[in-house]
C-alpha positions in Angstrom: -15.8 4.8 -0.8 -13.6 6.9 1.6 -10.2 8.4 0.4 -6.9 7.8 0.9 -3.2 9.9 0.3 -0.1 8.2 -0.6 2.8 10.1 -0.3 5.3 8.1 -1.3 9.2 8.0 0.2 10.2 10.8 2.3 13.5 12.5 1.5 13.5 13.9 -1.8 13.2 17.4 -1.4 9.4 17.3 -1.1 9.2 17.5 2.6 7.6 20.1 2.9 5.4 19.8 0.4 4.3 16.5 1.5 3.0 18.0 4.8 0.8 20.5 3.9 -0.4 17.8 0.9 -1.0 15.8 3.9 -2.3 18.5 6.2 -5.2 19.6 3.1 -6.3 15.9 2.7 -7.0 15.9 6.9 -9.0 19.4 6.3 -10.5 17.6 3.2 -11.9 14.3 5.2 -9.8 12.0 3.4 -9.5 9.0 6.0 -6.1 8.3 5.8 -2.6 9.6 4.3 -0.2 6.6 4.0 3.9 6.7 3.7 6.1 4.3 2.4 10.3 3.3 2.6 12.4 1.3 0.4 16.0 2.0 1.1 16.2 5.9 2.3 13.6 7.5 4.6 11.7 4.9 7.2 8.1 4.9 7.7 7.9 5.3 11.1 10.0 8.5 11.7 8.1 10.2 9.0 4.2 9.0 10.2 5.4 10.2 13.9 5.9 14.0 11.8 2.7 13.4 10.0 0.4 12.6 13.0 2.0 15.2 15.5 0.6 17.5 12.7 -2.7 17.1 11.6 -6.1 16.3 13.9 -8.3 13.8 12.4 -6.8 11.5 9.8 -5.1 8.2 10.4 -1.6 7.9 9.4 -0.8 4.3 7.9 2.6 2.3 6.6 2.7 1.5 2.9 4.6 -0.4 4.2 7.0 -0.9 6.8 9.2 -3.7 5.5 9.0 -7.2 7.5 13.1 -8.3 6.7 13.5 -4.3 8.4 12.4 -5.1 11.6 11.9 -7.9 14.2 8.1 -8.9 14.4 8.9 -7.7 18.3 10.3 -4.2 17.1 7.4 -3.8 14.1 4.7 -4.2 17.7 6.9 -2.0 19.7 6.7 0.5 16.9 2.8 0.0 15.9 2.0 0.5 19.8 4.4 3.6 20.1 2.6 5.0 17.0 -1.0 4.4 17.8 -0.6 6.1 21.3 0.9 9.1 20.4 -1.3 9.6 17.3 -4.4 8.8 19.9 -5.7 5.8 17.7 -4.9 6.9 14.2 -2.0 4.3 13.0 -2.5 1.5 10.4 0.4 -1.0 9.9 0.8 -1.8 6.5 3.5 -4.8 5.7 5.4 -6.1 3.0 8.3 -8.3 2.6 10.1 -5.9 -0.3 11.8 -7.4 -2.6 15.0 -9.8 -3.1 17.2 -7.1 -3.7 16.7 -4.6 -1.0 15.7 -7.7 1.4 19.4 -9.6 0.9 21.4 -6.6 -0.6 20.3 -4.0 1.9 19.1 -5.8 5.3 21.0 -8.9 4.6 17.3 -10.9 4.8 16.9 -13.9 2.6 14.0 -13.7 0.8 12.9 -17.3 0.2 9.7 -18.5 1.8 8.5 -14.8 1.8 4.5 -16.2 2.7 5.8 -18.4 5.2 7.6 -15.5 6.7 4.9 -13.3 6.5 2.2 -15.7 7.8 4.5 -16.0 11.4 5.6 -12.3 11.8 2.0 -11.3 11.4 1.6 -13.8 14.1 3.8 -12.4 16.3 3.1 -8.6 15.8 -0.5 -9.9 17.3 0.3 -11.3 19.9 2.4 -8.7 20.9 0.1 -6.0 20.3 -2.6 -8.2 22.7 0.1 -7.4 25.6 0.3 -11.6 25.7 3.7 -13.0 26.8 5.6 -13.9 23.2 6.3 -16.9 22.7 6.7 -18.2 19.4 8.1 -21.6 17.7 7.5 -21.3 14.1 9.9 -22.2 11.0 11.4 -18.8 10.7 10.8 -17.3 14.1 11.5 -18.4 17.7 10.9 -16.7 20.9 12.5 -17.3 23.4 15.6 -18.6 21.7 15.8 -22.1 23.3 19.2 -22.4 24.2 19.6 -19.1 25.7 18.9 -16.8 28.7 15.8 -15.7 27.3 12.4 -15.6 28.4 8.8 -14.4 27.6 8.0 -11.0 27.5 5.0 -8.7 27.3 4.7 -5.4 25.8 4.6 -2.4 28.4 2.9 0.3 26.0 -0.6 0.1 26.0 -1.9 1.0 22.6 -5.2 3.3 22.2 -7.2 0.5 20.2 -7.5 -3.4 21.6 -6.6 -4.1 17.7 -4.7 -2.2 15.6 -5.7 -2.6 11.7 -3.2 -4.8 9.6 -2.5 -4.3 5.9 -0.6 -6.6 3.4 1.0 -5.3 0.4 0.6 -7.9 -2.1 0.7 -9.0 -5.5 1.0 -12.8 -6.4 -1.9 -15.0 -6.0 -0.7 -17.3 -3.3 0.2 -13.6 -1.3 -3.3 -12.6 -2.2 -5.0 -15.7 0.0 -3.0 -14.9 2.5 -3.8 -11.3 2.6 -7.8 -12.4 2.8 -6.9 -14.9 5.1 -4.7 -13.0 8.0 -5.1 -8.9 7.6 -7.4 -6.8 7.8 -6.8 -4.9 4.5 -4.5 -5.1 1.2 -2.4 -2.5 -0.3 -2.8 -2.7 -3.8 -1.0 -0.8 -6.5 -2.3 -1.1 -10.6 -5.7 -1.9 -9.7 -7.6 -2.1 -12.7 -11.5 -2.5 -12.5 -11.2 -4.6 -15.4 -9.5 -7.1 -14.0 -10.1 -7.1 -10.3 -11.1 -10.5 -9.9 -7.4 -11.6 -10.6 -6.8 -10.6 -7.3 -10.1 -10.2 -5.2 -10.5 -14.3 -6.0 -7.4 -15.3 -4.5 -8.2 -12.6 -1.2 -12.1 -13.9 -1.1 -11.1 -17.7 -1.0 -8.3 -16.9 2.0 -11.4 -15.0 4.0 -13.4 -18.1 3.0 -10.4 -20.2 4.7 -10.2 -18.4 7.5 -14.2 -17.8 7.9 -13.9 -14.3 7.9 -16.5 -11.8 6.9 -20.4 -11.2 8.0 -23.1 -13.2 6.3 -23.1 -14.2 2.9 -20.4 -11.6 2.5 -17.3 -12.6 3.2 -15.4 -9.2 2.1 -17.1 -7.3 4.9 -15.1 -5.5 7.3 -12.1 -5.7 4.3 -10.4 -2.7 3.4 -9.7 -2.7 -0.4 -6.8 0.2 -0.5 -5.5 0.6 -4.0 -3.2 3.5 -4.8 -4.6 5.3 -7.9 -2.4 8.3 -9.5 -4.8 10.8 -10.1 -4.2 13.7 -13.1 -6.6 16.1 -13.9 -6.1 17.5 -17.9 -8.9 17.5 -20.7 -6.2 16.3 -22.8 -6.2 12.1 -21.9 -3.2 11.9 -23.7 -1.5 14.8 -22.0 -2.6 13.3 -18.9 -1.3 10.4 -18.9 2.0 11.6 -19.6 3.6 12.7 -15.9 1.9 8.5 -15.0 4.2 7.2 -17.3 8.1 7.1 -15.8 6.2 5.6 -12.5 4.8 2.9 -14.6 7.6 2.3 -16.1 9.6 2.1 -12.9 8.0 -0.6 -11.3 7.0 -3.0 -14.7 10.7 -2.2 -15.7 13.0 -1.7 -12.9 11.5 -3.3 -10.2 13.0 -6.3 -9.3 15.4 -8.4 -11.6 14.0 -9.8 -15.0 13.4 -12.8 -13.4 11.9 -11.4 -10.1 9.3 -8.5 -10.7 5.9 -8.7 -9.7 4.9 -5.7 -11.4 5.9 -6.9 -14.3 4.0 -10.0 -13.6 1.2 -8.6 -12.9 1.0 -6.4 -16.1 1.1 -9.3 -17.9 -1.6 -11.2 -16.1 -4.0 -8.0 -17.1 -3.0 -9.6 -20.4 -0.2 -6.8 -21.5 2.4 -9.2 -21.9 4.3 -8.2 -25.2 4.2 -4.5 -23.9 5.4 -6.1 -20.3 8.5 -7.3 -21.7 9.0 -4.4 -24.2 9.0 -1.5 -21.2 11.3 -4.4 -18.6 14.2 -5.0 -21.8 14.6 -0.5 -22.1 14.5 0.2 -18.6 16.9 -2.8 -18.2 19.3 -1.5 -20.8 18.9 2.1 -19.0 16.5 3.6 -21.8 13.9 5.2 -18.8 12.6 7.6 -21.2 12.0 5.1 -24.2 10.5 2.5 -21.2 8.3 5.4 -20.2 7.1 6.1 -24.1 6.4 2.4 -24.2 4.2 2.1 -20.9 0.5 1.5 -23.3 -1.9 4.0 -22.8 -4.6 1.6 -22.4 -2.8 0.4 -19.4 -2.1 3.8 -17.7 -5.8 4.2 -18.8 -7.3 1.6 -16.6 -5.3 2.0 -13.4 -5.1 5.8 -13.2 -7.5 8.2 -12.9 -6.5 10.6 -15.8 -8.9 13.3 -17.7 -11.6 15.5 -17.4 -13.4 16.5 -13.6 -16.1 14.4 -15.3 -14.2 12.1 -16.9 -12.8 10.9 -13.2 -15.6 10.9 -11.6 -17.7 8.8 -13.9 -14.7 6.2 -13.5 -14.7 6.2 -9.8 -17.9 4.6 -10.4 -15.9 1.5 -11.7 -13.2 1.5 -8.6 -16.4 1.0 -6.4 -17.8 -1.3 -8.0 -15.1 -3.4 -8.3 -14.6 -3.6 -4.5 -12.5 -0.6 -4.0 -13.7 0.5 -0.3 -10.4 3.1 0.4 -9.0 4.9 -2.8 -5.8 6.0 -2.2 -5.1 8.9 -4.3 -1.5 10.0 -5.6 -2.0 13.6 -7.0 0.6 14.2 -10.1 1.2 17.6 -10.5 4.4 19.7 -11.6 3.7 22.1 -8.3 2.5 21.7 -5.0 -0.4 24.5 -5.5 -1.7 21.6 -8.5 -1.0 18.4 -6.3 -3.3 20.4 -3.6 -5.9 21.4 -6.4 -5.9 17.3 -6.9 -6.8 16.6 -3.4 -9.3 18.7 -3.5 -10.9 18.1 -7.0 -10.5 14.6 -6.1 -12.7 15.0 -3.1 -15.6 16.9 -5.1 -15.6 14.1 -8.0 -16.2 11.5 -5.0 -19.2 13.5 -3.9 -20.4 14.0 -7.4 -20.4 10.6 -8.3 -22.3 10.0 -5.3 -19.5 7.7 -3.7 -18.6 9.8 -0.3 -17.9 8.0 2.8 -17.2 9.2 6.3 -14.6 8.0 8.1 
């Protein structure tokens, strides 16, 4: 099981921090540090920094948003990145949300799979230096009634294929993560109750006769983000996981449009779902954040003891976890970096280290 960073949005005063948290985990081995946007620092600008920066680790989008960019721009970018990195650049996409998609890029969300399934497309074929052309529901190129024509992509990126992530949630966005990327972004990943959302990818790599053999999940990055605290006090713990927790099962999305939410209640928290969505809703974060269960902070952190940790990274690999992508909470950067690197020596004690 190799290990991941998240950082998180750029922008918040943490800049600085966030480098040298970035320049440890690439001294540390970790295989990849990962940055992500919503409606204030962009991906791209920020993995440029990263990569110009450290040596060895890959630098990957959690995720560069699909209503942000044309599918033309998102290859232009992904090319741009991988070369001046030397190889290192994953691209990670999502389709966001309703609200930021129509309120900030003016994007309407409906038919977000649809969407997905032809910019993914498109990204490809860019990246594979082929003339674009492209009639789909949501995308032509050339426009047909216009002066435009094919065109190919002059930058020549460092790998013939450069890895392709999808941020998902739902079900249906599950298949098609098995069925068209190379990896999935995942966020609450609870060993428990993996198979809610490893079925759905499996039967899309089953579609799409993907995989090696009998195993159809080879060659499939499983890339949860895990917030990591280390405290012999579980309780104390999993206190600083608590406000994130409640930001995205709470605030999210709309009442009837969060897929956190959704998804807390397929893991069979449903009563607690709705309690922690109706207090962030009426502004009550730090009653929302009391009322995140422990239990559920419980099975998709990584909160305790050294050994504690590391005898539940045991569980994350065996439930098909193949990248673990840590976010280190700590009050100070000194204790986010002491994270990292406990983080790293749990992995090798359970016995769980991979290169690369």
């Amino acid at each position: 099981m190799r290990l991941g960073l998240n950082l998180g949005y750029w922008g918040a005063g943490n800049d600085a921090d966030n480098l040298a948290l970035a320049r440890e985990a690439d001294k540390l081995g970790y295989s990849v540090v990962w940055a992500a946007e919503a409606y204030g620092s962009d991906v791209p600008t920020v993995l440029a920094w990263v990569a110009a920066q450290t040596e060895r680790i890959d630098v990957g989008a959690a995720v560069m948003q699909i209503p942000a960019r044309t599918p033309a721009m998102t290859a232009m970018t992904a090319a741009t990145l991988d070369t001046l990195s030397g190889g290192r650049f994953r691209l990670g996409l999502g389709v966001s949300g309703p609200q930021v998609s129509e309120g900030w890029h003016g994007v309407r969300f409906g038919k977000p799979l649809g969407r997905t399934r032809e910019y993914v497309d498109i990204v490809r074929m860019a990246l594979r230096r082929e003339r674009v052309s492209y009639a789909g529901e949501h995308f032509t190129l050339p426009l047909p009634d216009g002066a435009g024509k094919p065109i190919k992509l002059t930058v020549h990126p460092v790998r013939e294929e450069i890895p392709v992530y999808l941020a998902a949630v739902g079900p249906k966005n599950l298949e098609l993560t098995g069925e068209i990327a190379d990896g999935w972004l995942a966020i609450f990943y609870a060993p428990e109750h993996a198979e809610l959302s490893l079925a759905p990818i499996r039967a899309g790599r089953e579609r799409a006769g993907k995989g090696s053999g009998t195993d159809v999940m080879a060659g499939f990055d499983v890339v949860p983000t895990v917030p990591v605290v280390f405290d012999d006090d579980v309780d104390a713990a999993a206190m600083p996981v608590r406000g994130y927790a409640a930001l995205y099962i709470g605030g999210m999305g709309s009442r009837e449009q969060n897929f956190y939410n959704a998804l807390a209640r397929r893991m069979g928290f449903d009563a607690e779902a709705e309690r922690v969505q109706d207090l962030y809703l009426q502004k009550q974060y730090g009653e929302a954040a009391t009322a995140v269960p422990r239990d559920f902070i419980d099975r998709t952190a990584l909160i305790g003891s050294f050994e504690r940790v590391r005898d539940r990274m045991q569980a994350y690999a065996d439930a098909g976890v193949t990248t673990l992508t840590v976010s280190p909470f700590a009050a100070s950067l000194d204790g986010r970096i002491e994270t990292l690197r406990r983080t790293a020596e749990a992995v090798e004690a359970a016995g769980l280290a991979t290169a690369g």
